[in-house]
N, C-alpha and C positions, 0 to 999 in steps of 0.2 A: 462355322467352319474356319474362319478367320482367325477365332479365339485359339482353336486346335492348334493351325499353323504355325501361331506366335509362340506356343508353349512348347512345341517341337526344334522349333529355330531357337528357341532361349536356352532351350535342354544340351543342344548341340551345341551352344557356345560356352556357355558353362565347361563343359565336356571338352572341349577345346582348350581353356585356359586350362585349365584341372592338369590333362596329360602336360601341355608347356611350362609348367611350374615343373611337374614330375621327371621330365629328361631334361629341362632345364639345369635342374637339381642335381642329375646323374651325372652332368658334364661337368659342373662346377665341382661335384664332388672325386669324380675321377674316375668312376665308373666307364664312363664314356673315354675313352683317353680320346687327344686330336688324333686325329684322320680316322676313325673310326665310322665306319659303313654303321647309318644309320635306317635298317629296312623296315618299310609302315609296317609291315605282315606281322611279322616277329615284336615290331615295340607295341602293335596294337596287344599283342597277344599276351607281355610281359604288364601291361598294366591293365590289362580287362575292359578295353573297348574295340569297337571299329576303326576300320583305319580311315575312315573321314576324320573325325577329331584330330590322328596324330596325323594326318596333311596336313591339317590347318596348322597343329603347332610347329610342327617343322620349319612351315612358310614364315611364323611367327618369328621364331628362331634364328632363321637365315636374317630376315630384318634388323637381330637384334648383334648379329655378328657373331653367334655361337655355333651354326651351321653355314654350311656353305653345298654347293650343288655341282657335282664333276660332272663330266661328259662320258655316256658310258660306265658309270659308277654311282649315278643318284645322289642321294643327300648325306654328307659327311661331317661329322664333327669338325670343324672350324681350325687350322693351326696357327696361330697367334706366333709373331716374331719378335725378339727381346722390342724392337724399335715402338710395333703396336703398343706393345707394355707399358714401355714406358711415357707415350704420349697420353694414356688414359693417366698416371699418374699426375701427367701437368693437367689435364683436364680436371680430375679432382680436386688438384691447389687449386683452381680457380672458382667452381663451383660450389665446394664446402663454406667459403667464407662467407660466398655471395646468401647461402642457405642459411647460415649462424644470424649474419646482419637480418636477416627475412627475420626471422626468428624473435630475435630481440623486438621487433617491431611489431609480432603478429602474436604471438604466443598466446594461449587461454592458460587459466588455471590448470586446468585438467593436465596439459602439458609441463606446465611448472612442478605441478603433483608427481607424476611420473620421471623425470627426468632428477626430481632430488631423492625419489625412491631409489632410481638405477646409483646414483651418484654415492649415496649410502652404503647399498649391496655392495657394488664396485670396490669401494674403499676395504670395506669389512673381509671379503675378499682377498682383496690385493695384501693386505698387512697380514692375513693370517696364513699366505703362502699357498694359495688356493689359485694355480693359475690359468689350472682347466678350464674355470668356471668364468674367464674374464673376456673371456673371445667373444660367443654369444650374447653376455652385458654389454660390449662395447658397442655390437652390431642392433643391441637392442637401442640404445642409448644413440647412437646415427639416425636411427631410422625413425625415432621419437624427434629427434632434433629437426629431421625436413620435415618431417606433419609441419611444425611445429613452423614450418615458413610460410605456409598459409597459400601455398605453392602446390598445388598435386602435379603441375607441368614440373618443376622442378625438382620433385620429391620423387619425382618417377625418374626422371634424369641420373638424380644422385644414387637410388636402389642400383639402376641399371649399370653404371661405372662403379658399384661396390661388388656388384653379382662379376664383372668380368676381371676386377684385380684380383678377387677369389680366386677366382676360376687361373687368373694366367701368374698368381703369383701363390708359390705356399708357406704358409699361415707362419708366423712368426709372434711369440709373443715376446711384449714390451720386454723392454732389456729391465724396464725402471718401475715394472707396476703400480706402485704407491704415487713414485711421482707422477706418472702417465693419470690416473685416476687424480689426481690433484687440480692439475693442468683441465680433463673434466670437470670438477667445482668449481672452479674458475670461471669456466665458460657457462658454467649456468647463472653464477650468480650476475654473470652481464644480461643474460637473456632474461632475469628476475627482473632488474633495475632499468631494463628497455635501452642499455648503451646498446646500440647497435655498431658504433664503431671497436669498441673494446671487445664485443662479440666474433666481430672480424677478423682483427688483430690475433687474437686467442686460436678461431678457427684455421687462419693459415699457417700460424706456427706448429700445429697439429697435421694439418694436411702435406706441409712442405718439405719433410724427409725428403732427400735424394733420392733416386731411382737405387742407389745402390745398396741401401739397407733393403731394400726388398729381395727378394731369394727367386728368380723367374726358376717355373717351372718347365723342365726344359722335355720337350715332346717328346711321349713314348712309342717306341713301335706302334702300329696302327692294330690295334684290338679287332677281332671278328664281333660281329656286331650279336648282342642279346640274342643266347640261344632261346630255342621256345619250350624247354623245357627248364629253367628257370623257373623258381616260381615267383607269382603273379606280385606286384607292387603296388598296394593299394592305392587307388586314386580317388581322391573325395570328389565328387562329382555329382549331380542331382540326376542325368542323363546315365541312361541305362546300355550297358556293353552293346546291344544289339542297334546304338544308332548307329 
C-alpha cells in the first residue's frame, strides 16, 4: 500500500514541477503580462491537469518572485520595478564570475566537449549573420557553464536570476556578435587550462554591462487571466490530468 502511496505522491510532484516550468515559461514569455489574475480553475484547464498541481506551482512561483498573492484578488503575476531589475543585474555580476572561477576548477570533459561545440556553432553563426539563432546558444552556453561549477546550489541560483532578467528585461541582441562569441572562446579556454582566475576575470567582464544597455520591460495593462476555451498547452508530466 505504501508502494501505491509513493508512486502517487511522485506522480503529483512531477505534475507539479511540469505545470511550474509551463506558466513559469508563460510569464517569462509574456503570455502572462504583470499583474495578471492567475486562476487554478482555468490554468488547470489550459494545461490539462487538476488544480492541485497548479497550487503547488503557483506556491512555487510566489517563492521564486514571479507570483505574488493580493487580497481579495488571489494569485497574480508578480510586477517587478526598474530598481528590482536592476539589483538582479548586480546579483549576476557577482555570481557569474564566482560560477566561471567554480568551473575552471570542476569542469569534466563532457563539459569541455559541449561548451567548445556551443563555442563553434556560436561563432559559425555569429559571422554568417545568423542572429536569431545566437540568443538560445548563448542561453545554452550559461547553463552548460554552471553544471559545469560543480554547484547544483549555485547552478540553480544562476538559472533562476537568468529566468527573471528574461522575464523583466526584453532580449537584445549583442551589438558585436562575433566579438561577443569571442570573448565566449576566451572563457572557455580558461575553463580548459583550470585558470580559474582568468576565468573570472573574463566572466565579469561579461556579466558587468550597466543596467542601462538593458531595455526594462515596462508593465503592461493587467491581462484577464487564460480563458478556458483556449486550447490546452501541453505539459510533459508522468502524472495523469485527473490527480
Amino acid at each position: 500500500m505504501n508502494g501505491v502511496s509513493d508512486a502517487v505522491s511522485e506522480n503529483r510532484r512531477v505534475s507539479a514541477q511540469a505545470v511550474c516550468a509551463a506558466v513559469r515559461d508563460d510569464i517569462v514569455s509574456g503570455t502572462f503580462p504583470p499583474g495578471t489574475r492567475l486562476i487554478e480553475e482555468l490554468l488547470a484547464r489550459r494545461y490539462g491537469v487538476s488544480r492541485v498541481p497548479v497550487r503547488e506551482a503557483l506556491r512555487t512561483l510566489a517563492s521564486e518572485g514571479f507570483v505574488t498573492t493580493r487580497r481579495h484578488a488571489g494569485a497574480c503575476v508578480a510586477e517587478p520595478t526598474e530598481q528590482e531589475a536592476a539589483d538582479l543585474l548586480e546579483v549576476r555580476a557577482l555570481l557569474e564570475p564566482l560560477g566561471a572561477a567554480r568551473a575552471a576548477q570542476r569542469r569534466t570533459e563532457a563539459h569541455v566537449k559541449v561548451l567548445r561545440g556551443l563555442v563553434r556553432l556560436g561563432r559559425e553563426r555569429a559571422r554568417g549573420g545568423q542572429p536569431g539563432e545566437l540568443c538560445p546558444l548563448g542561453d545554452w552556453f550559461d547553463e552548460t557553464l554552471a553544471q559545469a561549477s560543480g554547484s547544483p546550489s549555485l547552478a540553480a541560483l544562476l538559472t533562476q536570476v537568468r529566468r527573471k532578467i528574461a522575464w523583466m528585461y526584453a532580449p537584445e541582441p549583442p551589438a558585436r556578435p562575433v566579438e561577443t562569441w569571442e570573448t565566449h572562446a576566451a572563457l572557455v579556454d580558461a575553463v580548459v587550462r583550470r585558470d580559474a582566475e582568468r576565468a573570472r576575470d573574463i566572466a565579469a567582464g561579461r556579466a558587468g554591462r550597466a543596467p542601462g544597455t538593458f531595455r526594462f520591460r515596462r508593465a503592461a495593462p493587467a491581462a484577464p487571466a487564460p480563458r478556458a476555451a483556449v486550447r490546452k498547452r501541453a505539459v510533459r508530466t508522468t502524472a495523469g490530468a485527473g490527480m
